[in-house]
C-alpha positions in Angstrom: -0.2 17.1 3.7 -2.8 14.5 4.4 -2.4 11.6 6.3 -3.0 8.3 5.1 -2.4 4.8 6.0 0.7 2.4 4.0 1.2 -0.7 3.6 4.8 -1.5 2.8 5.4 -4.7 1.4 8.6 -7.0 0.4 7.5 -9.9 -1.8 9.5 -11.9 -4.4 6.2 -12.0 -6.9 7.0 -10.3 -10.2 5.5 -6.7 -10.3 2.9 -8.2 -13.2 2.0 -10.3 -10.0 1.3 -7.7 -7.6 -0.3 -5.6 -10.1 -3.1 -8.7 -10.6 -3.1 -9.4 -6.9 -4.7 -6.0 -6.3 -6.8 -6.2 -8.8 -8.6 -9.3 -7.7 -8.4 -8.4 -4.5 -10.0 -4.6 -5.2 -12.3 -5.6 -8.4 -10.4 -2.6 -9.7 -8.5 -2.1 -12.7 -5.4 -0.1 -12.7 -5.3 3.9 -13.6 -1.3 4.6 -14.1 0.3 8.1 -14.2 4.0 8.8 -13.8 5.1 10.8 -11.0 7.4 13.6 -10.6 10.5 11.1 -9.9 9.7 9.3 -13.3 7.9 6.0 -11.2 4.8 4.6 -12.4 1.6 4.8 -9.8 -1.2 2.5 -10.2 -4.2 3.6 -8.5 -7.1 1.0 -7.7 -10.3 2.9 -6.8 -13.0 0.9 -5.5 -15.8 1.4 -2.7 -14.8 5.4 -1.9 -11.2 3.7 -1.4 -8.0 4.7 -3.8 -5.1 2.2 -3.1 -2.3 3.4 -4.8 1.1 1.3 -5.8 4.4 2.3 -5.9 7.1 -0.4 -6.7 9.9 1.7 -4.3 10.1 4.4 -2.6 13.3 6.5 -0.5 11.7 6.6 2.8 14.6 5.7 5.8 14.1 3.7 8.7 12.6 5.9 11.4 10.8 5.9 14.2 11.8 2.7 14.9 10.1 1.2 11.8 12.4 -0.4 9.2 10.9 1.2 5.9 14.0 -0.4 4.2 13.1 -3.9 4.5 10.1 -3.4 3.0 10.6 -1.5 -1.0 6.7 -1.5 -2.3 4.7 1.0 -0.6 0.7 0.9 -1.1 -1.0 3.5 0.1 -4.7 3.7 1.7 -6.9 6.9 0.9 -10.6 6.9 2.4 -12.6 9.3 0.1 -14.6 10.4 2.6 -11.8 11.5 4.8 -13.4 8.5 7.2 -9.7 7.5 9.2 -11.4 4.4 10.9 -12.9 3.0 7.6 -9.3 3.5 5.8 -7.6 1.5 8.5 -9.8 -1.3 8.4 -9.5 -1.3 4.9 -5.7 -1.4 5.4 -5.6 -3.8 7.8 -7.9 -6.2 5.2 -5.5 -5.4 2.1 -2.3 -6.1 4.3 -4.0 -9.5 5.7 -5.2 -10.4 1.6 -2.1 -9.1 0.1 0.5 -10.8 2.4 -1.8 -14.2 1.7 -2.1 -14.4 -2.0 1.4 -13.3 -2.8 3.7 -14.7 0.7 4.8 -11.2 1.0 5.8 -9.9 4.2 4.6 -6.0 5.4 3.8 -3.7 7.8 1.1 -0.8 8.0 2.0 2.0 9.3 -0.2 5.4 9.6 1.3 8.9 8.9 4.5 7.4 8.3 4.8 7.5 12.0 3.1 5.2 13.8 3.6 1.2 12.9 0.2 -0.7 13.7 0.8 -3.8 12.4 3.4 -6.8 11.1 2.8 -9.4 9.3 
């Protein structure tokens, strides 16, 4: 399995919200496919970047990191396989996300490792 960075979010904006928040933030219009558990994906692709949205997810708290708090889950893949570029782009969509919508998240890499809280 590859490893990625998340960026798990709890915000009271409406999913339609969110959805629009990435979008101007990304310049990228939603591609949605339903996944094996019957959730929708949307998957943003812009600048050899995929950010992909998931409204929930069933990960527990581990680690120390409180995945519970947090139910939307967007995840970071760097086309190019380039790990420092897909954290700084991360770090940027946490930062824009968190500001346009008053959400509160973390970003965490490989599910293991928390690097940031805002």
């Amino acid at each position: 399995m590859s490893s990625h960075h998340q960026i798990f979010i709890d915000t009271d904006a409406e999913e339609s919200a969110l959805i629009e928040s990435i979008q101007t933030i990304t310049g990228s219009r939603p591609r949605t496919q339903q996944v094996l558990d019957g959730a929708t994906l949307r998957a943003f692709i812009f600048d050899n970047t995929v950010v992909e949205l998931e409204m929930s997810h069933e990960y527990e708290d581990d680690l120390g990191i409180p995945f519970s708090k947090y139910p939307i889950v967007i995840t970071v893949r760097d086309l190019n396989s380039n790990r420092t570029r897909e954290e700084s782009t991360a770090r940027w969509l946490l930062d824009k996300v968190c500001s346009i919508t008053g959400s509160h998240g973390i970003l965490v890499e490989d599910l293991q490792r928390m690097l940031e809280r805002r």
